[in-house]
C-alpha positions as CSV (number, residue, x, y, z in Angstrom):
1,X,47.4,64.4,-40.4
2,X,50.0,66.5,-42.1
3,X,49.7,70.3,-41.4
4,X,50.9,72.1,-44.7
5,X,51.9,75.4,-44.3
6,X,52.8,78.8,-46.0
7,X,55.3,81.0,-45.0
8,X,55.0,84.5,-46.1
9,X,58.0,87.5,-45.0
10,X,56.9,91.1,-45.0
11,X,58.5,94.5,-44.1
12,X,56.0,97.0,-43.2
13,X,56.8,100.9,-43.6
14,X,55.3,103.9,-41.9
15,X,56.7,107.0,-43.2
16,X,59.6,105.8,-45.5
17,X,60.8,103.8,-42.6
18,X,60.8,100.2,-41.8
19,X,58.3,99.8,-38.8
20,X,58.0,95.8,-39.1
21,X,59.4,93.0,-40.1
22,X,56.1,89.7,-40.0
23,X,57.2,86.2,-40.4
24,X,53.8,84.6,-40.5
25,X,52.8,80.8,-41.2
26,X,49.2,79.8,-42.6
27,X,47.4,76.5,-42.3
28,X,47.3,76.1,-46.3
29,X,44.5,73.9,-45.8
30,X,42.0,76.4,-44.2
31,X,43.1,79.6,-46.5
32,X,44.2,77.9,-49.7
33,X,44.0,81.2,-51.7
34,X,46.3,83.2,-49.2
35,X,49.6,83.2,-51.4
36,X,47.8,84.1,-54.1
37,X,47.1,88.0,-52.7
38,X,48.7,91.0,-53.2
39,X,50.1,91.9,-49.7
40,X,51.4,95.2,-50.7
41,X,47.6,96.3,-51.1
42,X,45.7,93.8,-48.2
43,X,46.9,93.5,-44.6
44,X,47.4,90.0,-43.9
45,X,45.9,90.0,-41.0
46,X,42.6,91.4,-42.6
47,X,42.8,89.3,-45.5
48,X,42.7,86.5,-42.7
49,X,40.0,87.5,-40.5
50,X,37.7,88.2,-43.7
51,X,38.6,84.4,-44.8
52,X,38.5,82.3,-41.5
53,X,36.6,84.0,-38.1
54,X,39.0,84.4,-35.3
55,X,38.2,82.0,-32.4
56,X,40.7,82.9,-30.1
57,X,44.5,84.0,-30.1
58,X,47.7,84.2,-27.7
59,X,50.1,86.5,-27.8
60,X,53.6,87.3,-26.2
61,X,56.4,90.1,-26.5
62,X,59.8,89.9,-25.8
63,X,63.0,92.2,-25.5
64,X,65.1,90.6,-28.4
65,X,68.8,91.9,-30.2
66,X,68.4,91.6,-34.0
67,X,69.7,89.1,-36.0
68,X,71.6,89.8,-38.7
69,X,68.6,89.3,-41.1
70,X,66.2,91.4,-38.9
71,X,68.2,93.9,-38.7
72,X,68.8,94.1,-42.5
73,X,64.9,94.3,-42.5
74,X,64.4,96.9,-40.6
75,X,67.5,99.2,-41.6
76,X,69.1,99.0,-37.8
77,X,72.5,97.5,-37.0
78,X,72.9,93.9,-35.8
79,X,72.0,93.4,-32.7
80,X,69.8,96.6,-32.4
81,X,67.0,96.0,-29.5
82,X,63.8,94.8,-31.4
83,X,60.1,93.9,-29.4
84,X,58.7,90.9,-31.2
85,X,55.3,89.8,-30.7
86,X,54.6,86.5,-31.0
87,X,51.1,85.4,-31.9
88,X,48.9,82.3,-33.0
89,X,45.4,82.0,-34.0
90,X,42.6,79.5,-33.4
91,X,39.4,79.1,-35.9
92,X,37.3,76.0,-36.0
93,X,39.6,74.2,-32.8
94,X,42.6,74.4,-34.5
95,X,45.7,76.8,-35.4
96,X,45.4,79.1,-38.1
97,X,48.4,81.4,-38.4
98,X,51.6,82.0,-36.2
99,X,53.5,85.1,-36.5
100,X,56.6,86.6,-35.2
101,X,56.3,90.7,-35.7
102,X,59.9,91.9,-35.2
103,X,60.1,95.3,-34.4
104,X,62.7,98.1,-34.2
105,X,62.8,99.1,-30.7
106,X,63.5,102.9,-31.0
107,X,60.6,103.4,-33.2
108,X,58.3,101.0,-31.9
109,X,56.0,101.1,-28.8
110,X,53.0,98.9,-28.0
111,X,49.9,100.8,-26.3
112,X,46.1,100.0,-24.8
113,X,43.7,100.7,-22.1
114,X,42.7,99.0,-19.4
């Protein structure tokens, strides 16, 4: 079978300032209607839980330097230190999203508890 996907590129902002840059790629065939939202008013992410339940994901972060796009992105020069998390998605046994979340290093920090 022939996965069709979409790709969707969005810079997030918190406080005037570009936080993220998500590169995210959607099993077209188990969200057929995700293109046709306004991201600047849902979250992706939302949009997708409320749409197809979340089985199970995997995630990892990296140290990376910024390509030139990236960094155009997220206002920092080339090269700049970025963390990207790296995540895909199961629902129903198979993949539903993969995403790359670049972000600018000295703005960004990940957090939890244990």
């Amino acid at each position: 079978e022939i996965a069709v996907l979409y790709e969707v590129k969005i810079v997030h902002f918190a406080d005037g300032q570009p936080i993220q840059f998500e590169e995210r790629w959607v099993d077209a065939k188990k969200v057929p209607q995700f293109l046709e939202q306004d991201f600047s008013v849902v979250n992706t992410s939302d949009y997708l839980i409320a749409k197809s339940p979340l089985e199970r994901g995997s995630y990892t972060i990296r140290a990376v330097a910024a390509p030139d796009e990236i960094a155009n992105a997220l206002q920092v020069a080339p090269q700049s230190p970025t963390l990207v998390l790296r995540r895909q998605t199961y629902s129903a046994g198979r993949v539903l999203t993969f995403v790359k979340m670049w972000h600018a290093g000295d703005r960004y920090q990940f957090a939890g508890e244990l």
